[in-house]
N, C-alpha and C positions, 0 to 999 in steps of 0.2 A: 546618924546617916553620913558615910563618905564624900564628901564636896568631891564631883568628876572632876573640876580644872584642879584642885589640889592635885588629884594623882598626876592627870597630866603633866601640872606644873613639874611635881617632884620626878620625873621620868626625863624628861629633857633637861633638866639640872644632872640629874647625875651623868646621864648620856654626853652632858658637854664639860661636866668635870672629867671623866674619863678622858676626853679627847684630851682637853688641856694638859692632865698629867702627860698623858703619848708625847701630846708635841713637848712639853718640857724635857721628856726623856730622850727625845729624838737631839736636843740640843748639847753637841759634844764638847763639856766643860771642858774635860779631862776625856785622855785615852791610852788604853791599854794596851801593848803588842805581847800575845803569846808566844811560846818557844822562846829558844837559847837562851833556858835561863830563866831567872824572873830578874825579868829588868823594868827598871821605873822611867817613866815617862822625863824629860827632861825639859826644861823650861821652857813654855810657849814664845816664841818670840814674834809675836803681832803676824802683821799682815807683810813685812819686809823678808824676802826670801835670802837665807845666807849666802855671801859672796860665792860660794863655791857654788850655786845651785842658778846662780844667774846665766847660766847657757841650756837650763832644762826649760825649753818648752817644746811648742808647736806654732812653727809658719804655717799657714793655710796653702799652700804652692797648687793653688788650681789652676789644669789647664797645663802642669809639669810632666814634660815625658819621666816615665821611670827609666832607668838604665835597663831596660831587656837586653842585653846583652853579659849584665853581671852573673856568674856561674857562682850555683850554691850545691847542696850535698840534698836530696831528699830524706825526710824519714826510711828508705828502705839503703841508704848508703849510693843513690845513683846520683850521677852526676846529671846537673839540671842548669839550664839558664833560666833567669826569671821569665824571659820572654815565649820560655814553650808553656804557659799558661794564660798565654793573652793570643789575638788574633778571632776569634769567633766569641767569647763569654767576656763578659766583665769580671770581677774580682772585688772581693775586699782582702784586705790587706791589713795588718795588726805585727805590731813590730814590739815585740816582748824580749823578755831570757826566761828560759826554762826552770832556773832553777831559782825565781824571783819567790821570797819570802813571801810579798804578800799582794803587791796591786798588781801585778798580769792576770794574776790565778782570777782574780776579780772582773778585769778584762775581757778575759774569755770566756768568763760565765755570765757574763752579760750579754755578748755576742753570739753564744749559743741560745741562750734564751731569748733572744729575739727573733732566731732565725726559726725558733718554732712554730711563728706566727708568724712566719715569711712563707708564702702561698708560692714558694719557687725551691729548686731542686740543686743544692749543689751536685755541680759534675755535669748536670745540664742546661742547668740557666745562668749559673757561673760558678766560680773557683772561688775557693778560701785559702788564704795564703796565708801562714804566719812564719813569720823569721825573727830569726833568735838575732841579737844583739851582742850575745857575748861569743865570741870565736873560740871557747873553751869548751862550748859543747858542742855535742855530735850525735850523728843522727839516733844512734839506739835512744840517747832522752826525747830526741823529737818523734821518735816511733811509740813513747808511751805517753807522752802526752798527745799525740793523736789520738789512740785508743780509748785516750781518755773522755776526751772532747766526741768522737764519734759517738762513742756508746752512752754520752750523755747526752746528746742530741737525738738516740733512741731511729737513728734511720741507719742502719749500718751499708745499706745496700747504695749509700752514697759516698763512701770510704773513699771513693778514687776522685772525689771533687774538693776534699781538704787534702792541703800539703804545708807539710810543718818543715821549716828549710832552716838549714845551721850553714853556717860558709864564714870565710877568713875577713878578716879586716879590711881588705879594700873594697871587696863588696858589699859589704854591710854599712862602711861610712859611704857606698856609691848613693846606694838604698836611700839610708838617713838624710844624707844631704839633698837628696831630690823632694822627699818627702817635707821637710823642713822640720826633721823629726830630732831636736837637742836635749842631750841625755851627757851626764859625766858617771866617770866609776868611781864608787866609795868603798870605804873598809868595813868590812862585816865583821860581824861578832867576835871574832878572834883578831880583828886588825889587818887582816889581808885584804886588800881590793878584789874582795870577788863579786862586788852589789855594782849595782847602778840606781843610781838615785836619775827618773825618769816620768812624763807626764805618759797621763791616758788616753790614747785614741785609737779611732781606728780611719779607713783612707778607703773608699772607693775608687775601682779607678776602671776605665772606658775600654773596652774590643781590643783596640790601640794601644793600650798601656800611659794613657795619659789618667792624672788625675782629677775627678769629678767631683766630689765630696768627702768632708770631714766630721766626724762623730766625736764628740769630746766627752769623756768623764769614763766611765764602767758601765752604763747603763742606757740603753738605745734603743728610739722608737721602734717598734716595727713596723709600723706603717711608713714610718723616713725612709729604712732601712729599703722596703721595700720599692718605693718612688725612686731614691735614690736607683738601684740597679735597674728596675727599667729605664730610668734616662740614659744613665753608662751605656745600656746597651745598645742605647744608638747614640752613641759618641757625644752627649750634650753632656756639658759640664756645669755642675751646681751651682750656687753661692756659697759664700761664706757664713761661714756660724760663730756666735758668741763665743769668743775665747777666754772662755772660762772653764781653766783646767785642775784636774785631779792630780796629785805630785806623792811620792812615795814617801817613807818617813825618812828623816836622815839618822844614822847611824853615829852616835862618837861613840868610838871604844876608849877614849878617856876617861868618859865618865857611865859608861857599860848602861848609858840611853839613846832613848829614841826622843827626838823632836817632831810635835806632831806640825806639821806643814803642809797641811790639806788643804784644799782649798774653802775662803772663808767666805763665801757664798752659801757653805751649807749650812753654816752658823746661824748666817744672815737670813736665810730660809727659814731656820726655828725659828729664831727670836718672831721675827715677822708673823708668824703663825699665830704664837704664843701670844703675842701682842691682840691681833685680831680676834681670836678666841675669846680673851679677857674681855676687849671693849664689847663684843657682842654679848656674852654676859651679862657684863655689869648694866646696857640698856636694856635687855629683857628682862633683868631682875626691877629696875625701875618701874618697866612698865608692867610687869606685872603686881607689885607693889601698889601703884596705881587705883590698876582694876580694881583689886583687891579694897583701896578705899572707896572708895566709888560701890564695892557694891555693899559694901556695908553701911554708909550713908543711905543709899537705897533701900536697903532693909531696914534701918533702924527709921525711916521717913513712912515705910509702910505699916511697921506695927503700929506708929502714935496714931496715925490715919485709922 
């Protein structure tokens, strides 16, 4: 005959060995960057960011007017100030380059997938603004990464409340420096400075054009998301958030690798996992070890009886 807590036992052992493996998988030893090339990862260097990358982050500047007055290019090639998108709606705001290898693209699909389960209407309860960083692009790529981001958001009949805006150098470092948004250019694959090594967020910001709230990493509540623009919309401004940021790879075309320089909280999130998994294991397996004697004492106390 089957002992029932045996099977149970054996169901929730395997059910938490699996988990254990996930979370050990989820812990990024080693990483790999596809395209240009097969190139190898190049030496971790801890938790200390290379000199050149010490001006990449995020100030929190809540409560900072944006420069509405800085003139950009829309996706259809018109001329646009930032400020004809504020005055009635809030905004979020997401400050990328278009032609970014690999953490925007992540950016933005983070921010679109939140806004799925944002119970509000770009175009009518605010504006999505994203602006390119790099003044080498123009609006034809900001008109296809639009389309792209729309028809992934699957509401097309909101097309007129996202606008993907490219524009020159001074208004872009107006932007960045209101924002508190530090980013340097690195050499890409071939050694030409056409990257930006750059942290992830994104910026709510108020009717007004002031800024209200800050979202850090690729990945964003919706329900923040959503809290957040109802307050913008009536001019109140958030707190600050954990600054704790996502950073892009760095590139040497010396050594034709990437340095992975992510941030090490996500590490610290596996191990951490991994670790509690184990201890919680290893006491269920005691205690039920335990039972286990206990009920065989018990039995072997009843046959002599």
């Amino acid at each position: 005959m089957i002992d029932r807590r045996t099977i149970r036992g054996g169901w929730w052992k395997a059910a938490l060995g699996c988990a254990l493996l996930a979370a050990l998988a989820s812990v990024p030893l080693s990483a790999q960057v596809s395209g240009y090339g097969e190139k190898q990862m190049g030496e971790n260097h801890g938790d200390q960011l290379p000199n050149m990358l010490q001006k990449v982050s995020v100030a929190q500047h809540l409560n900072q007017p944006l420069p509405l007055d800085a003139q950009f290019v829309d996706e259809t090639g018109k001329q646009v100030k930032l400020g004809d998108y504020f005055g009635k709606k809030p905004a979020i705001l997401s400050l990328v380059y278009y032609n970014c290898p690999m953490l925007c693209s992540e950016e933005l699909d983070g921010l679109t997938s939140a806004l799925m389960m944002v119970h509000l209407t770009p175009g009518k309860d605010f504006n999505v603004i994203v602006i390119s960083i790099d003044p080498s692009e123009g609006p034809e790529l900001a008109a296809k990464k639009k389309a792209l981001y729309v028809k992934r958001y699957g509401r097309p009949e909101t097309a007129a409340g996202w606008h993907f805006l490219t524009g020159q150098r001074p208004a872009i470092d107006a932007v960045t420096k209101a924002v508190g948004f530090g980013y340097v250019r690195v050499p890409g694959p071939d050694g030409r400075m056409t990257q930006f090594a750059h942290a992830s967020s994104i910026e709510i910001a108020t009717t007004n054009g002031k800024l209200a709230q800050y979202y850090l990493g690729v990945e964003y509540s919706p329900k923040d998301m959503l809290l957040g623009l109802i307050e913008a919309s009536g001019n109140k401004i958030g707190s600050p958030v954990a600054n704790i940021l996502t950073y892009c790879y760095e590139y040497d075309p010396q050594t034709n690798t990437h340095s992975l320089i992510v941030v090490r909280v996500v590490q610290l999130g596996g191990m951490i996992t991994v670790a509690g998994l184990g201890g919680f294991m290893f006491l269920s397996f005691r205690r039920e070890s335990k039972l286990g004697r206990n009920h065989d004492l018990t039995k072997k106390e009843t046959d002599e009886g």
